[in-house]
VEXDREN-2710 file (C-alpha; in Angstrom, 1 decimal):
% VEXDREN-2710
k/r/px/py/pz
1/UNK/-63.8/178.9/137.4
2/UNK/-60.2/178.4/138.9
3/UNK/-58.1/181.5/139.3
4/UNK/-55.3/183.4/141.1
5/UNK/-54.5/186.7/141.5
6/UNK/-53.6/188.8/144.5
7/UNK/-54.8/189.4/148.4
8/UNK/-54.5/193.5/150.3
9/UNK/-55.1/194.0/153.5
10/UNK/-55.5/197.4/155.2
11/UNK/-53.2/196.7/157.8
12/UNK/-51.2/200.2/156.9
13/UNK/-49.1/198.1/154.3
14/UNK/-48.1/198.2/150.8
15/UNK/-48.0/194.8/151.4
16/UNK/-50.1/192.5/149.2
17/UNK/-49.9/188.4/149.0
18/UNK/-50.6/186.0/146.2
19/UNK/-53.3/183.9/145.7
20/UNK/-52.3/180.2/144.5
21/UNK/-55.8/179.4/143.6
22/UNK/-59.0/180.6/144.1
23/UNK/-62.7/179.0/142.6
24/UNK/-65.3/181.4/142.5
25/UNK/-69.0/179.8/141.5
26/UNK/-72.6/181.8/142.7
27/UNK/-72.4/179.9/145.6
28/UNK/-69.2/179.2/146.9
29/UNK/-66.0/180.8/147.0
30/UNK/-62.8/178.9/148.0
31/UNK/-59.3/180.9/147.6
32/UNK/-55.4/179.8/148.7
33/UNK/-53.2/182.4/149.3
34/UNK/-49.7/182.6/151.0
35/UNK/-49.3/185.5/153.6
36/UNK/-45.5/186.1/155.1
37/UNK/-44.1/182.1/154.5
38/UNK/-47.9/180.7/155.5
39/UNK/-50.8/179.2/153.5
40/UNK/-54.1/180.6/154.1
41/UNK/-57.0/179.6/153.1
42/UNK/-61.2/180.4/153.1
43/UNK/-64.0/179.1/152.4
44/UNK/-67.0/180.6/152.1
45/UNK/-70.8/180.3/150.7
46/UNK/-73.8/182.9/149.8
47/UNK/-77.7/182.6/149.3
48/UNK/-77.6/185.4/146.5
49/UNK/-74.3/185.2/144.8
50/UNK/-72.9/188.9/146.2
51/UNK/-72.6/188.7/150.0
52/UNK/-70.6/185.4/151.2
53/UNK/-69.5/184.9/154.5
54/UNK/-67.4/182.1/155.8
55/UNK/-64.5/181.1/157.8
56/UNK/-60.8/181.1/157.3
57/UNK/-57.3/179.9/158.6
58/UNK/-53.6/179.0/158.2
59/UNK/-53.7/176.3/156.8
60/UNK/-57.0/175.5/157.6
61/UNK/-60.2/177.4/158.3
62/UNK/-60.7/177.8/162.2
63/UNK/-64.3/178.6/163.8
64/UNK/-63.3/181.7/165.4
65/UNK/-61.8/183.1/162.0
66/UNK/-64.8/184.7/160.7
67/UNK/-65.5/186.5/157.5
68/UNK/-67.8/188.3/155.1
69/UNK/-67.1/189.7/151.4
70/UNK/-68.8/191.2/148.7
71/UNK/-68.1/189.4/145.4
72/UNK/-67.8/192.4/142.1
73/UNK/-67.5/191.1/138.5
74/UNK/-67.0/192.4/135.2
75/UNK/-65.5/191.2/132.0
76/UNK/-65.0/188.1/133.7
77/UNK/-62.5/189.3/136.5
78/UNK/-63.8/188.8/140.4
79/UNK/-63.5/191.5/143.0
80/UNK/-64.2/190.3/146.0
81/UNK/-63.8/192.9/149.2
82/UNK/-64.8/192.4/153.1
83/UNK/-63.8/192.5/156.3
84/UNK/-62.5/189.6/158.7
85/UNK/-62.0/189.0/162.2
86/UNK/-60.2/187.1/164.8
87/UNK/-62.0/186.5/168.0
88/UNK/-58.7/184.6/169.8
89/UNK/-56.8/187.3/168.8
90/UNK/-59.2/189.9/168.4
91/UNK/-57.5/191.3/165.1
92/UNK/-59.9/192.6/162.5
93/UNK/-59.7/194.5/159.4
94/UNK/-60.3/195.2/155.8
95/UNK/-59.2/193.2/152.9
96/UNK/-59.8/192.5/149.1
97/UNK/-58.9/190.1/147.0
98/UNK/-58.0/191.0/142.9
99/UNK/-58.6/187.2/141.1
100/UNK/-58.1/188.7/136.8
101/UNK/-59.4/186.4/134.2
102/UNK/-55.9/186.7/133.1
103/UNK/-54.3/185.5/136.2
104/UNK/-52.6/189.1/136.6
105/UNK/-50.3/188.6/134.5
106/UNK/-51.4/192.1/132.8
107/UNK/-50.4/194.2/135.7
108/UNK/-47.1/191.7/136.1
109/UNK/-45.9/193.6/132.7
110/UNK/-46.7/196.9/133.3
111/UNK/-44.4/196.6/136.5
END
């Protein structure tokens, strides 16, 4: 299923980003987002369906990007919430991404 929707970090923001596409299936996950002017972009796969972990990148996935998420549904919406880190950099933190069956554009009225 293709979707979009939005990207937080816990970085000590308000900040969010939005995701340009994201396909979600039991096994794989693949999502494009822009952060700050730059494309980002993961992939990532799972033996269960819940816990995926992969590797991510701007605008490609790099190696020492690393990742692992949760994936939550319901009604159709994906929630999918983990933590990443970058071993060049050594930057790490918490982020989730909001991917509505609607494409968000629920919470784009009530703004």
């Amino acid at each position: 299923m293709k979707l979009n929707g939005k990207v937080f970090t816990r970085e000590g923001t308000d900040e969010d980003f939005d995701v340009k596409e994201a396909i979600v299936t039991a096994r794989r996950i693949s999502v494009d987002w822009e952060e700050r002017g730059k494309l980002g972009h993961l992939e990532a796969e799972s033996a269960d369906g819940i816990s995926f972990r992969g590797h991510y990148g701007y605008p490609v996935p790099r190696r020492d990007y690393f990742f692992r998420m949760r994936l939550f549904r319901a009604k159709g919406e994906f929630l999918l919430l983990g933590t990443y880190s970058e071993r060049d950099t050594g930057s790490e933190g918490m982020w989730f991404f909001q991917l509505p069956h609607d494409g968000g554009k629920k919470n784009a009225k009530r703004k």
